[in-house]
N, C-alpha and C positions, 0 to 999 in steps of 0.2 A: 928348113923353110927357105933358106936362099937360095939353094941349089933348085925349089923350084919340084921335088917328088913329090914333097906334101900335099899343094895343090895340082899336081901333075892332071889327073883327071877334070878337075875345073879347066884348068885352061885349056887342054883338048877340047872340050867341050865348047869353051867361050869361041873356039878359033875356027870352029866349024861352025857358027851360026852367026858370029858378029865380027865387026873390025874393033880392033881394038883402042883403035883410036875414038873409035864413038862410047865407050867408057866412060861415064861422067862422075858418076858418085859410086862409092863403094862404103858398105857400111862392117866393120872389123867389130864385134859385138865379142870382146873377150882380146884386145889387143894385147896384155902380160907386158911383155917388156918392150916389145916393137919390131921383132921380125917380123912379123907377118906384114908391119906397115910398110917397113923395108922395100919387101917382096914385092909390095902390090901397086907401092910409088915409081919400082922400077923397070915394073912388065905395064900398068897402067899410068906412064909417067903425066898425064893430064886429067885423070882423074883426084878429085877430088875425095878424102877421105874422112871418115866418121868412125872413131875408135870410141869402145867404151870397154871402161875398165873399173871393174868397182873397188879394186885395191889398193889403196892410196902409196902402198912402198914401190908398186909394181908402174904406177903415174910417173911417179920419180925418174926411174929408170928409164919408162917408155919418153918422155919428155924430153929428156936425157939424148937418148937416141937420134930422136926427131931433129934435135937441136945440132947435135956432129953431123949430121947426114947432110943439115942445109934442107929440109923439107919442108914444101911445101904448099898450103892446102889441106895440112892435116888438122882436125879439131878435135884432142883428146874430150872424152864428159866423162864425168865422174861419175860410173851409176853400172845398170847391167842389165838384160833383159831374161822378163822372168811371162808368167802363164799370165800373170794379173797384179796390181799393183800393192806391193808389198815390204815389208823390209825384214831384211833376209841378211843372213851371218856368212861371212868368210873364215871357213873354216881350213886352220894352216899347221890342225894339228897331225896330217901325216909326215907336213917337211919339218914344221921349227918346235911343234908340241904346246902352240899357243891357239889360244882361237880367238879374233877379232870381228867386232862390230860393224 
C-alpha cells in the first residue's frame, strides 16, 4: 500500500482529471490497521480523512498508527458500510478461528 501499486490506477486517474491539492475529504470505508491512511495522508497531505472500521482490535492498531505518524485530520468511526442498515458479524474465523460481534 505505501509503495503506492495498490492504488496505482486511482491515482493515475485522479492526476489526469484533478489537482491534488484540491483533495479535501477522502472517505477509507474498511481502514484495517492504517496503511491505507498512511498512503492517502501522504499523496493527499491536506486532505482530510474519514476511516471506518468495524473491528475494534484493528481501531487499536489503526489509532495506534495515526498516533506515530503525527496525523492529522484523521477521524477513525467505529462502524462499516453495508447495502442497508443493519448489524452484521466480523467474522475472523479464517485467521484466528473465532468469530465476533
Amino acid at each position: 500500500v505505501l509503495q503506492g501499486s495498490k492504488y496505482g490506477a486511482l491515482i493515475e486517474l485522479i492526476k489526469e482529471n484533478q489537482d491534488f491539492d484540491s483533495i479535501q475529504y477522502i472517505l477509507d470505508a474498511g481502514g484495517n490497521i492504517g496503511a491505507s491512511v498512511l498512503y492517502f495522508k501522504k499523496v493527499f497531505h491536506a486532505a482530510a480523512v474519514a476511516v471506518l472500521e468495524p473491528d475494534e482490535d484493528n481501531i487499536k492498531s489503526l489509532q495506534l498508527n495515526i498516533d506515530l505518524n503525527h496525523l492529522e485530520s484523521v477521524n477513525v468511526i467505529h462502524g462499516g458500510l453495508w447495502k442497508n442498515n443493519a448489524d452484521l458479524v466480523i467474522d475472523k474465523s479464517f485467521r484466528s478461528g473465532e468469530n465476533v460481534m
